[in-house]
Phi, psi and omega in degrees: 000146196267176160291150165313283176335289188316298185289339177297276181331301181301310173329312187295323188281344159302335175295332180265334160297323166323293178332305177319303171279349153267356153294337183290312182313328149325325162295285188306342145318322181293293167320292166306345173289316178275005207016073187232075206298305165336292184288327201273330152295316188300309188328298208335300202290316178320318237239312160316247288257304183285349169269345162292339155320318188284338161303347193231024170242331178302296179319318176291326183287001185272299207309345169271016204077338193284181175254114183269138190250080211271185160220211197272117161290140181255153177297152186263137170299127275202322185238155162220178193259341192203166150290323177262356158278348176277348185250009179274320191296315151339287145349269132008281199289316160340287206295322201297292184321319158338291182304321209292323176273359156291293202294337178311299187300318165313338189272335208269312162323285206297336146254353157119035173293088191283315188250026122244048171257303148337291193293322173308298157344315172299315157342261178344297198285336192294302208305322211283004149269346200274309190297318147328298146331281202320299219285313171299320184280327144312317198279312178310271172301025152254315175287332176300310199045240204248023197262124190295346188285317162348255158348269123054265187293335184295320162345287165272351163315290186318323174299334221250334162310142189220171192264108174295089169248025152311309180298344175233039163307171156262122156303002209259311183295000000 
């Protein structure tokens, strides 16, 4: 059984996963707009990933008994100046989700909460990958800089992603 406390927090942060995936659907929209077909894919899948996320903190707060409680998504910012202020934003927006599931897991230690501590933990390792992603493709379109050739090719590299949705299976299944 969750905590009162415990469950207001996971609520919330299913609200910051919404949130996630509608700032990226906001990126791929940037994107596609800049017809940067690529980048605009990496966003797609990025944005598919934070709402499986937000199923398996809904889905974990059922199974624990709690009441998930969604609330108002706040609008996403809508433009950037570059591909790479849109993937520095990216970025960003990463280290902040980090923290948010680090103070989770610290609330989930601090009550002796053993399985959503348990359950945090995919999180925790989820994130030191979002955040590396984000953070190679800043470094990659820092080093391309204004060269359209560039752009050009990492464009299609980046198309090339696709979504592993072997990795948010239930395991259980």
């Amino acid at each position: 059984m969750l905590s009162e406390k415990m469950e207001e927090q996971l609520n919330e942060q299913i609200n910051a996963e919404i949130f996630s995936g509608y700032l990226y659907y906001a990126m791929e929209a940037y994107f596609e707009d800049e017809d940067l077909t690529g980048f605009a894919n990496w966003m797609h899948i990025q944005a598919q990933e934070e709402l499986l996320h937000a199923q398996k903190f809904f889905d974990f707060i059922n199974e624990r008994g709690g009441r998930v409680k969604l609330d108002a998504i706040e609008k996403p910012q809508v433009d950037w100046d570059s591909p790479l202020q849109a993937f520095k934003d990216a970025y960003e927006h990463e280290t902040k989700v980090t923290n948010r599931i680090n103070k989770l897991y610290d609330l989930a230690v601090k009550e002796k909460d053993h399985a959503t501590a348990s359950f945090l933990k995919w999180f925790i390792d989820e994130q030191v990958e979002e955040e590396a992603s984000a953070d190679e493709i800043v470094n990659k379109l820092e080093r391309i800089g204004d060269s359209g050739h560039g752009i050009f090719m990492f464009d299609s590299e980046l198309g090339n992603r696709t979504l592993d949705t072997a990795e948010y299976a239930d395991e259980s299944e």
